[in-house]
C-alpha positions in Angstrom: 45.9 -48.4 21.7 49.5 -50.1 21.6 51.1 -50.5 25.8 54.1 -48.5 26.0 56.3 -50.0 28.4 57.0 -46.8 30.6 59.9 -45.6 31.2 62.2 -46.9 28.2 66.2 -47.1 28.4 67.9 -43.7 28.3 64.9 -41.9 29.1 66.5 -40.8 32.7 63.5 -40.2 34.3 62.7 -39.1 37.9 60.7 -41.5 40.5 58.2 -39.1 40.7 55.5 -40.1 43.7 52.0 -39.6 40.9 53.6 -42.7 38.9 53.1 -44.8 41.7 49.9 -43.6 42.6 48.7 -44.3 39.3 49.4 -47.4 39.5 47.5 -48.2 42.4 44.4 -46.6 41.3 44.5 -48.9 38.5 44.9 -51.8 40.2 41.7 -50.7 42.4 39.6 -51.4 38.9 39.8 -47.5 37.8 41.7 -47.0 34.7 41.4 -46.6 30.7 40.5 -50.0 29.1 40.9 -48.0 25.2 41.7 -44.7 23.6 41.5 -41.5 26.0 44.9 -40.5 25.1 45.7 -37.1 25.9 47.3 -34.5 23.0 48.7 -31.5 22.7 45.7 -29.3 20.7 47.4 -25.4 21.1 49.6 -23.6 23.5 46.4 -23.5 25.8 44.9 -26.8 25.5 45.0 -30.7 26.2 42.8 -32.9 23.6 41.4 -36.1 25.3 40.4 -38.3 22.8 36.9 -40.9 23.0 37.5 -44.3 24.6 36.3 -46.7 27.3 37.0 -46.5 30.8 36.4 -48.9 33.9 35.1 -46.9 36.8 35.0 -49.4 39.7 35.5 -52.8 37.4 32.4 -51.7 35.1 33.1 -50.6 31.3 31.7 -46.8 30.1 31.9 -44.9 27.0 33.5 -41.6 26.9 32.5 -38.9 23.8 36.3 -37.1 23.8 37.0 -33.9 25.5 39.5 -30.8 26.5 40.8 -28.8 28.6 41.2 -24.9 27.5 42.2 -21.4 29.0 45.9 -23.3 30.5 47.5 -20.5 31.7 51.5 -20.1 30.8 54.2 -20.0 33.7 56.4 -17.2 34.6 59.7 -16.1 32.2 62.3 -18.6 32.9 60.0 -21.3 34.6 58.7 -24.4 34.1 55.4 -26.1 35.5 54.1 -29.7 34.7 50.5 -29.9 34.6 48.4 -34.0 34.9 45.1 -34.7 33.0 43.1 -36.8 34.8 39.8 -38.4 34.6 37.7 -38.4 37.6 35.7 -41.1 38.1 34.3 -40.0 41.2 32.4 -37.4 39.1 33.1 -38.7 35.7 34.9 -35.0 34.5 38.1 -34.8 32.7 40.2 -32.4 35.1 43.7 -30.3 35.3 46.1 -30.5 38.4 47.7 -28.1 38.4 51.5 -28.1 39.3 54.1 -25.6 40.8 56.2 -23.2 38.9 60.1 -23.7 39.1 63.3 -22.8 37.9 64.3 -26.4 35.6 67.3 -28.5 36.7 67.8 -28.7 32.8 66.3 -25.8 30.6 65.6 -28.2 27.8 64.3 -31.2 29.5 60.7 -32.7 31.2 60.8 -35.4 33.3 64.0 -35.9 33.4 64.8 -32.9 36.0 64.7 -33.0 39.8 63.0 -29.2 39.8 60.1 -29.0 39.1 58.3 -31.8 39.9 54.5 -32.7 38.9 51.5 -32.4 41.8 50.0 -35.8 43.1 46.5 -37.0 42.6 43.9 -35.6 44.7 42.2 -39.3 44.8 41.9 -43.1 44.4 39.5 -42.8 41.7 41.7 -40.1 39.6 42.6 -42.0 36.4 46.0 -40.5 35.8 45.7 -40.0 31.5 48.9 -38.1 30.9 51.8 -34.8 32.2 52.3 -31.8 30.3 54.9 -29.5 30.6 54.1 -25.7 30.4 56.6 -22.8 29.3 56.3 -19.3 29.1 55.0 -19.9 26.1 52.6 -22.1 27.1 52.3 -25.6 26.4 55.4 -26.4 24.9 55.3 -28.4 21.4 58.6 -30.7 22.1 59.2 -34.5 22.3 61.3 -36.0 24.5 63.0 -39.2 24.6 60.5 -41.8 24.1 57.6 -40.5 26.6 56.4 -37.4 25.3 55.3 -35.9 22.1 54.2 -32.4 21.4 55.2 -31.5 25.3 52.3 -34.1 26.6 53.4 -37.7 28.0 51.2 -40.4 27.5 50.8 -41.7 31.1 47.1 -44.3 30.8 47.7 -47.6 32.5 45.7 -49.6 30.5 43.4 -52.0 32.6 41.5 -54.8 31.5 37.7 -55.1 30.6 36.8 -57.5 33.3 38.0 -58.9 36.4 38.1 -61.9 38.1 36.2 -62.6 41.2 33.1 -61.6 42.8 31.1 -58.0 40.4 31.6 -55.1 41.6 28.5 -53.8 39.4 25.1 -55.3 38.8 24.0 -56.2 35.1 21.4 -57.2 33.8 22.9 -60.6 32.3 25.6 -61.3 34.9 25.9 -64.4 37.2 26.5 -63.8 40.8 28.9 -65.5 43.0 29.5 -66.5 46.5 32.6 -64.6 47.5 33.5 -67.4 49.7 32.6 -70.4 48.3 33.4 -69.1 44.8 29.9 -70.8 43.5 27.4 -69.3 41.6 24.1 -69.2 42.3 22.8 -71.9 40.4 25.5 -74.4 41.7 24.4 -73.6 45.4 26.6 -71.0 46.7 23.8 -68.5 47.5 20.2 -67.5 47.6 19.3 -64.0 45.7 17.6 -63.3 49.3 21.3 -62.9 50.8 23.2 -62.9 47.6 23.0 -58.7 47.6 24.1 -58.4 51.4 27.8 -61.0 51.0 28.9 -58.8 47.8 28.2 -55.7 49.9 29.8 -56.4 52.7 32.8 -58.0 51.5 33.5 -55.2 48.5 31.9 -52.5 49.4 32.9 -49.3 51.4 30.7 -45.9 52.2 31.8 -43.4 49.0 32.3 -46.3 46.4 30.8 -45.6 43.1 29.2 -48.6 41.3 27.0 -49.0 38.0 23.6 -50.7 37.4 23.7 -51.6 33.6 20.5 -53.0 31.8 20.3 -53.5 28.1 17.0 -53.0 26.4 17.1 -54.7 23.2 14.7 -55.1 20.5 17.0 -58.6 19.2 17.3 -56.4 15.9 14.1 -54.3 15.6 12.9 -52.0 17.3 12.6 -52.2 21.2 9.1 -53.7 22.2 7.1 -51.3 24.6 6.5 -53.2 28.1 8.7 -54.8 30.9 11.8 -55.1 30.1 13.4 -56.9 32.6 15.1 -56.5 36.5 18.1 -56.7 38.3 19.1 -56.9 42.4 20.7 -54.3 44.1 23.6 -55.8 46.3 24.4 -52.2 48.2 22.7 -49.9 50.0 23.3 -46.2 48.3 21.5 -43.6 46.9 21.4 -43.4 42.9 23.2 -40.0 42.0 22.9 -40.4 38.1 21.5 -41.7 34.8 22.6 -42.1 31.2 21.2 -43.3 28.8 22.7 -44.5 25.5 22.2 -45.6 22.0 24.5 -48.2 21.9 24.4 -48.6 18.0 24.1 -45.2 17.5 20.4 -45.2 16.2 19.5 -42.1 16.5 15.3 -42.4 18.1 13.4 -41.4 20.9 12.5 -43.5 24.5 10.7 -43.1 27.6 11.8 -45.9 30.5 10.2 -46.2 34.0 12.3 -47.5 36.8 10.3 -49.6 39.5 11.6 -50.7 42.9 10.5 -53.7 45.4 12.1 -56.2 47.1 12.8 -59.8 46.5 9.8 -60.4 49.1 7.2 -57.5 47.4 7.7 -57.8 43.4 8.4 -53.9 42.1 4.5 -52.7 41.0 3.9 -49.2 38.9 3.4 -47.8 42.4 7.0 -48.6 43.2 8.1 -45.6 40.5 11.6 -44.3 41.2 12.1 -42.2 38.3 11.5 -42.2 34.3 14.3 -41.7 31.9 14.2 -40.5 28.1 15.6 -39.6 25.0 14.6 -37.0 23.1 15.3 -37.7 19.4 18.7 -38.5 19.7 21.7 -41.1 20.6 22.0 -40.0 24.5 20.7 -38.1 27.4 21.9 -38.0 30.8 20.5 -36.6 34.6 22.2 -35.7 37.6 22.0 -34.5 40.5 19.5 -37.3 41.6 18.7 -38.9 45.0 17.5 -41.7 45.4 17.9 -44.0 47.9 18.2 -48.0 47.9 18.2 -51.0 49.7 20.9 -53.7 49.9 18.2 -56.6 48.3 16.5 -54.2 46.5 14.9 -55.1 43.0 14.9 -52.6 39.9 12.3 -53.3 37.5 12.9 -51.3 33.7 9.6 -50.8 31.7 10.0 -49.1 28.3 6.8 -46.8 27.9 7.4 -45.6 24.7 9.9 -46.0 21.8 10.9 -44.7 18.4 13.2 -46.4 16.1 15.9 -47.4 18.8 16.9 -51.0 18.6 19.5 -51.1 21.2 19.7 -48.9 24.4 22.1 -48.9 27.4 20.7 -47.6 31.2 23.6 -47.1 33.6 22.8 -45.5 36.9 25.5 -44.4 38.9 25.4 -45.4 43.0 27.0 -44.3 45.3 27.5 -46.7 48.5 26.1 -45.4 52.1 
């Protein structure tokens, strides 16, 4: 997706508070690394197409989506509407702004009434505005921000940042926050490693993701441990997806062991199984399970069919 430097000469357009706020969540590591741009699909309904997103600093897919049933505003008024993507729940959702009589009938952002709502939270990725007629959403460009009555609004944020991870994977290297070392050159131990990243990064409500690859280095995955990682915060897993990342379409079954650094994870340390059922993805939620700063994951594969590559992210939420 091309930047568009926002807002361009001879637009006019208003300071409105969400433009600032959007910028901060972004600069917090929540934001659209590519695609997810927003599009005008009828009078009823926002388009969202597929991209990547960072959701606290760590890259994840997204399929495309909508939002439908967008009610018109009253004869005369005007409303202006944000798409957002949540990452606190990972849903594409609607604010919903107030109704008003326009400064200028034939303009968007350029008038003082009405104005668009704010974001409800730091981890709402602010993905465009729409404005909203009596006729619904209106298909209009204006100036250089908006086409088909939707402005593009995505602050595009890098893949990576510098510093310390704020997610676990399953090849990273970890890092002293202070010293800036990695492990390997001295910095830290992997027996306090977890608890300096979660105390210097971490806060109670963050949302982080635990990536492990399983990779069959061009055949099919082999059945068997896979592999580990450490836990650096104490949370309780909330989520799992699972993902072809070639888009093989197969079947696999994954055990998820727990221990500590102390007490390797065993087959009696179970925490959950995972699967997918003849297809490219599956995903559970609603989960609860709890760990431990220090904590060690273990991922066994106990079955496979024709998948060669496949992505685990479980989703954690800091206590």
């Amino acid at each position: 997706m091309a930047t568009i430097l926002f807002p361009r000469k001879g637009d006019r357009l208003r300071a409105h508070s969400v433009f600032f706020q959007a910028a901060r969540v972004a600069a917090s590591g929540y934001g659209v690394i590519s695609g997810m741009v927003p599009s005008r699909s009828s009078a009823t309904a926002i388009a969202v197409a597929s991209g990547t997103y960072r959701g606290g600093n760590t890259p994840i897919p997204y399929a495309g989506g909508s939002l439908t049933s967008i009610p018109a505003a009253g004869a005369g008024k005007h409303r202006y509407d944000l798409v957002v993507f949540d990452c606190s729940d990972d849903t594409l959702k609607r604010i919903e702004g107030s109704e008003d009589t326009p400064t200028l009938p034939t303009d968007f952002l350029e008038n003082l009434q009405p104005i668009p709502p704010e974001l409800a939270s730091a981890q709402q990725v602010l993905l465009g505005i729409f404005i909203v007629t009596s006729s619904g959403i209106q298909n209009q460009a204006h100036g250089h921000y908006c086409t088909a009555g939707v402005a593009n609004m995505i602050i595009e944020v890098p893949n990576s940042v510098e510093g310390p991870a704020s997610s676990v994977n399953s090849n990273m290297t970890e890092y002293d926050g202070t010293t800036g070392k990695s492990i390997k050159d001295g910095g830290l131990t992997h027996a306090n490693v977890a608890d300096a990243i979660s105390k210097k990064h971490t806060h109670t409500g963050d949302v982080h993701y635990i990536n492990f690859n399983f990779t069959g280095g061009g055949g099919v995955i082999q059945i068997g441990l896979a592999g580990g990682v450490q836990i650096p915060w104490a949370g309780t897993i909330t989520e799992a997806r699972l993902l072809s990342v070639d888009v093989t379409t197969g079947s696999i079954a994954v055990s998820v062991w727990k221990g500590t650094f102390a007490i390797p994870p065993v087959v009696g340390g179970l925490i959950d199984t995972f699967s997918i059922s003849n297809g490219v993805k599956s995903q559970e939620t609603g989960l609860s399970i709890a760990v431990a700063a220090g904590d060690i994951l273990y991922f066994n594969v106990d079955s496979v069919t024709s998948l060669k590559l496949v992505l685990l992210i479980l989703k954690l939420v800091v206590t």
